[in-house]
C-alpha positions as CSV (number, residue, x, y, z in Angstrom):
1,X,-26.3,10.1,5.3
2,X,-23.7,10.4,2.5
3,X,-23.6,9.2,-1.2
4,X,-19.9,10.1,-2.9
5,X,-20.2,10.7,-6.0
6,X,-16.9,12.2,-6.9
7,X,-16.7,12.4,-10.8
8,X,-13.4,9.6,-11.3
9,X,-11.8,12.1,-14.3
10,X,-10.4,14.8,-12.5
11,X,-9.6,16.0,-16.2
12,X,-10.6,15.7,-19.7
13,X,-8.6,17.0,-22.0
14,X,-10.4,15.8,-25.3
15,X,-9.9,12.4,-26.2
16,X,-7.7,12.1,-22.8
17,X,-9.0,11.2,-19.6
18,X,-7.0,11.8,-16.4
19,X,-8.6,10.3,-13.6
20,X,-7.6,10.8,-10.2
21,X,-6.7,7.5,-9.1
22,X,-4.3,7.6,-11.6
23,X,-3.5,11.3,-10.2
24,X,-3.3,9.3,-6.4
25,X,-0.1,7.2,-7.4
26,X,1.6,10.0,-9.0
27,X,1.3,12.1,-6.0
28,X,2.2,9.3,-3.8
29,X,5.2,9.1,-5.5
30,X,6.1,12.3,-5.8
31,X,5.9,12.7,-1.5
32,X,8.0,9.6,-1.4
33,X,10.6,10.8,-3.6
34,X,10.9,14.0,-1.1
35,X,10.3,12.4,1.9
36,X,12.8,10.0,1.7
37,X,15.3,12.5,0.3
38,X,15.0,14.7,3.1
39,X,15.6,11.7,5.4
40,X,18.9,10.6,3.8
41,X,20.3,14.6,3.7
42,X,19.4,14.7,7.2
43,X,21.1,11.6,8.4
44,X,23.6,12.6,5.8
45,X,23.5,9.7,3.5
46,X,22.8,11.6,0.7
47,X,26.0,11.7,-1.7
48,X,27.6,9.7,0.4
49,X,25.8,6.2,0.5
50,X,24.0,7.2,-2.7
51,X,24.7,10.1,-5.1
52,X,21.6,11.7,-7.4
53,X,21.7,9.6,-9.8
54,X,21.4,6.3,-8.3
55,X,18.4,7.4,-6.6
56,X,16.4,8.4,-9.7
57,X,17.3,5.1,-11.1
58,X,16.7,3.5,-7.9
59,X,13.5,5.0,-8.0
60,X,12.1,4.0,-11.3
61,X,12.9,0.4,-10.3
62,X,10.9,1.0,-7.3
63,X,7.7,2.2,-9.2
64,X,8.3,-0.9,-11.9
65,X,8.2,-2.8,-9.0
66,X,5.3,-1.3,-7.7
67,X,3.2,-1.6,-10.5
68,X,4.2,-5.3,-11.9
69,X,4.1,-6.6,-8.6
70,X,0.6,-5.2,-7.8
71,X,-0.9,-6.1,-10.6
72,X,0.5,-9.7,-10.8
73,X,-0.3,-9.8,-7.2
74,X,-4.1,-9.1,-7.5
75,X,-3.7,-11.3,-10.5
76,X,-2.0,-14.7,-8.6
77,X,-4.1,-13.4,-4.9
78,X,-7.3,-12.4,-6.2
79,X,-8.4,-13.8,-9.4
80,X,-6.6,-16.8,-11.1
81,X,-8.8,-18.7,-12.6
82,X,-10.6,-16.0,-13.8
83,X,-6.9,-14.6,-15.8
84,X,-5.7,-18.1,-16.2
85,X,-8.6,-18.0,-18.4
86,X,-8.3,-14.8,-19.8
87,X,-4.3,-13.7,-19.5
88,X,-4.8,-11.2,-22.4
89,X,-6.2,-8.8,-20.0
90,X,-4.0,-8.8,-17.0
91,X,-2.1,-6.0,-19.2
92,X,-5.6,-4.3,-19.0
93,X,-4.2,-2.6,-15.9
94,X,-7.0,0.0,-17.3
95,X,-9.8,-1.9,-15.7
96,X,-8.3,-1.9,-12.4
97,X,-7.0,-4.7,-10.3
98,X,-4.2,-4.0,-8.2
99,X,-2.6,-5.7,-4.7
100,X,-1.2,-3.8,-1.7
101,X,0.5,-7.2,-0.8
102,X,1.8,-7.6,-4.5
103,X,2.8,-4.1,-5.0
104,X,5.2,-4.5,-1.5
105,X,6.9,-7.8,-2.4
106,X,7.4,-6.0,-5.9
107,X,9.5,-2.9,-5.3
108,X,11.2,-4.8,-2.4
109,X,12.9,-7.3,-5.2
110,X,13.6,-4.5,-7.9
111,X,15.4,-2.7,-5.5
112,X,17.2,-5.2,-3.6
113,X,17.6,-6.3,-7.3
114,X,19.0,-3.0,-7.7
115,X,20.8,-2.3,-4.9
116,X,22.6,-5.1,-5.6
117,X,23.7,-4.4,-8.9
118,X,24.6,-0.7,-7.5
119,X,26.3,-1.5,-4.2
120,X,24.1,0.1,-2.1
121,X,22.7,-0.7,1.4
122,X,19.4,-2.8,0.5
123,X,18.6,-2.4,4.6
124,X,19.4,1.0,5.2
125,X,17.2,2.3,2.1
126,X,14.8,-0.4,2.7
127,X,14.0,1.2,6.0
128,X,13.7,5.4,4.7
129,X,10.9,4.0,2.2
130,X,9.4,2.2,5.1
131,X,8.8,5.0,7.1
132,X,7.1,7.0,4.2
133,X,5.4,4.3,2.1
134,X,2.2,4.6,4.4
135,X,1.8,8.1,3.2
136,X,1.7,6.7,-0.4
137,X,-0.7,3.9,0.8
138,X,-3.5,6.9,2.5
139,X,-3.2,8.2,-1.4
140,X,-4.3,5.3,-3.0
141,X,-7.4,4.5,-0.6
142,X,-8.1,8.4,-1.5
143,X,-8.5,7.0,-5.5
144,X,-10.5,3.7,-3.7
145,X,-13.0,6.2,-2.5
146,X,-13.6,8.6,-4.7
147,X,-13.6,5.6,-7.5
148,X,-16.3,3.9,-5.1
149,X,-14.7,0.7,-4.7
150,X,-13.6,-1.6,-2.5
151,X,-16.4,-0.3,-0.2
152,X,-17.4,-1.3,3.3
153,X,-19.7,-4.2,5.0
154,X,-23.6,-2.6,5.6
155,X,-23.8,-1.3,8.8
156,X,-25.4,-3.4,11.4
157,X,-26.8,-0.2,13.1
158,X,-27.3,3.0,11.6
159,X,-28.1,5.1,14.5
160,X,-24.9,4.6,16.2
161,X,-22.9,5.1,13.0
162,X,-24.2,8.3,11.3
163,X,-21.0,8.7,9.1
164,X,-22.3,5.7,7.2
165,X,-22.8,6.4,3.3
166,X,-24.3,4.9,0.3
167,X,-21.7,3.8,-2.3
168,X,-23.5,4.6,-6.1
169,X,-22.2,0.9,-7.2
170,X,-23.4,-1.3,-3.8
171,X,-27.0,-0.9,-3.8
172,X,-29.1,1.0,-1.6
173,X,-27.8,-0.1,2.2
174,X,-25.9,2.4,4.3
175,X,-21.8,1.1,4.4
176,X,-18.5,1.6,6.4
177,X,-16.5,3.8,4.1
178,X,-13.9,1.5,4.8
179,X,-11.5,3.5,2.4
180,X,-11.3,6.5,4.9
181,X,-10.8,3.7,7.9
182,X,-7.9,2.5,5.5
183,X,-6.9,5.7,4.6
184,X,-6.2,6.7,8.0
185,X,-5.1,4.1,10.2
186,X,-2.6,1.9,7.5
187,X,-2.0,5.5,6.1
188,X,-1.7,8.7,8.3
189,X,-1.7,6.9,11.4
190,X,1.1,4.5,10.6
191,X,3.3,7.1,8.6
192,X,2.9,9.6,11.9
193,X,4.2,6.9,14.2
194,X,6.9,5.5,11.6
195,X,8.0,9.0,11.3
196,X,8.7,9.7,14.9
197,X,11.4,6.4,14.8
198,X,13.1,8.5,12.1
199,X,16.1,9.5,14.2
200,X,16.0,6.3,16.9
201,X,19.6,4.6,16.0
202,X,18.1,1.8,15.6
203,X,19.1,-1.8,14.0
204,X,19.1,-2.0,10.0
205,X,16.1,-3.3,8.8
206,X,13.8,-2.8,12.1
207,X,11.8,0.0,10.5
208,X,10.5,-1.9,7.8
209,X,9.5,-5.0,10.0
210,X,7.8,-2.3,12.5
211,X,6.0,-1.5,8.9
212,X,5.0,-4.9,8.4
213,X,3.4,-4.9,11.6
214,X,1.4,-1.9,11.9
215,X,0.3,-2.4,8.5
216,X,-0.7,-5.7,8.9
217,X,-2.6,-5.4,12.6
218,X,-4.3,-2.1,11.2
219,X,-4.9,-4.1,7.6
220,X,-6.7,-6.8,9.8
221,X,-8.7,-4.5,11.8
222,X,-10.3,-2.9,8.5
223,X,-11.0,-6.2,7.3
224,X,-13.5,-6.1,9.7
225,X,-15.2,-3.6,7.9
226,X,-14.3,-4.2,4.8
227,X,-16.6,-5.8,2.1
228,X,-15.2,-9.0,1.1
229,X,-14.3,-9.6,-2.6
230,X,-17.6,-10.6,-4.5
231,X,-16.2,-13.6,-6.4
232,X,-14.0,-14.8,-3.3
233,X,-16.1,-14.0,-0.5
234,X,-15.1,-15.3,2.8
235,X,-11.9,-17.7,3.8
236,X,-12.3,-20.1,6.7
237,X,-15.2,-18.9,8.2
238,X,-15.1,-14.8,8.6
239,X,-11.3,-14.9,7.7
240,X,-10.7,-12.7,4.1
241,X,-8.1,-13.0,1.9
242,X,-6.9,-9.6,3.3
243,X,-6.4,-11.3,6.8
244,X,-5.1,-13.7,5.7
245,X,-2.3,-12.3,3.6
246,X,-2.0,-10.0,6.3
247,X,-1.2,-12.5,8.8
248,X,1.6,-13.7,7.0
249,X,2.8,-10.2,6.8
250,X,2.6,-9.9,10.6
251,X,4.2,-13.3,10.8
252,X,7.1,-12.0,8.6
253,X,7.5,-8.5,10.7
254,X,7.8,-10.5,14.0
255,X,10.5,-13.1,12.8
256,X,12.3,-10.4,11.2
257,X,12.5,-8.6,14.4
258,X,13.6,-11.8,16.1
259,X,16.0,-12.4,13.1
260,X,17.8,-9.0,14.0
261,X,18.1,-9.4,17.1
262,X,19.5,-13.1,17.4
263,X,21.9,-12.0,14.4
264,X,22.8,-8.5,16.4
265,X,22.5,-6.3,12.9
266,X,23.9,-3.4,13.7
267,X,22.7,0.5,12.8
């Protein structure tokens, strides 16, 4: 049996507190900015389809996206009436609040956005950041679990599940640390397989459908697990709003494959 109880500032520095969720996203950046670069000088796209300097600014349109989309999306997915009556605080970003499913629809507009506005391939980027954005994800469910959030369902037998722990904010019961199921199937898991693909001369745009998928099947399974948001509980019998949004996710990987294919989108 196993009670985290990871300290959430991974520095003070007087008055200033970095904590390490915050540390999470900067590193998950940081591995996507490499990771993607190395793809395009390997496939030698780099200074050809895009020079240096539209990928930095590329880049900081991406993260814009990713943070206004997730927090608007956890805002819109998970707790309107709550902000509707409140909208002061969803700028307090500070308390926490953010959506996987927001924070993909939001760097997917900025940068088609973007891409647009630059000339660039939307497709062909779209699917390098693909392949790597489930690294980024296994970083964030790191920050869920050493914040002690978003924790798992009790276990319904012990015995047969001795890596169960006790999370210091959900009572006394032994859970799923559904973070690290997260963490490893949406995250490591996902990015191993996507990275394998990385060199298939494939159609534009299957790589981030394929993403859509895996996400969403592996999203569904941890569900399972998965403690249901306190003040929305459970949607249409044991369906969450995780499945839910997931399913349309799936939905949308499946008809984007088909949409390839009927429209023969080439490499």
């Amino acid at each position: 049996m196993f009670a985290p109880q990871i300290d959430p500032i991974a520095l003070q520095l007087g008055p200033i507190a970095i904590h390490w969720y915050g540390l999470m996203y900067i590193f998950a950046f940081l591995t996507t900015w490499k990771l993607v670069q190395v793809q395009l000088k390997a496939q030698k796209l780099w200074g050809k389809v895009i020079s240096a300097e539209s990928y930095e600014n590329l880049f900081t349109w991406l993260i814009l996206g990713v943070i206004l989309g997730g927090r608007l999306g956890y805002v819109l997915f998970y707790n309107p009436s709550y902000y509707a009556a409140h909208p002061i605080e969803v700028f307090y970003v500070w308390q926490g609040g953010m959506s996987f499913h927001g924070g993909l629809l939001g760097p997917i507009l900025t940068g088609w956005l973007y891409c647009k506005r630059a000339q660039l391939p939307f497709l062909t980027l779209l699917d390098q950041f693909a392949i790597v954005a489930p690294l980024g994800l296994a970083f964030g469910r790191a920050g869920n679990f050493i914040n002690g959030e978003l924790w798992g369902r009790v276990v319904s037998n012990p015995e047969n599940t001795p890596w169960a722990m006790i999370f210091p904010h959900a009572g006394s019961a032994l859970r799923h640390p559904s973070q690290l199921y997260e963490m490893l199937l949406e995250g490591v898991l996902l990015f191993a397989l996507l990275w394998l693909t990385r060199h298939q001369n494939w159609a534009k745009g299957t790589r981030i459908c394929l993403f859509f998928i895996g996400y969403a099947l592996a999203r569904i399974f941890c569900e399972n697990f998965r403690q249901p948001d306190a003040h929305i509980g459970f949607i249409l019998g044991s369906l969450t709003m995780g499945m839910l949004l997931s399913a349309v996710m799936l939905l949308a990987g499946v008809l984007g494959l088909l949409w390839l294919k009927t429209n023969k989108i080439k490499p």
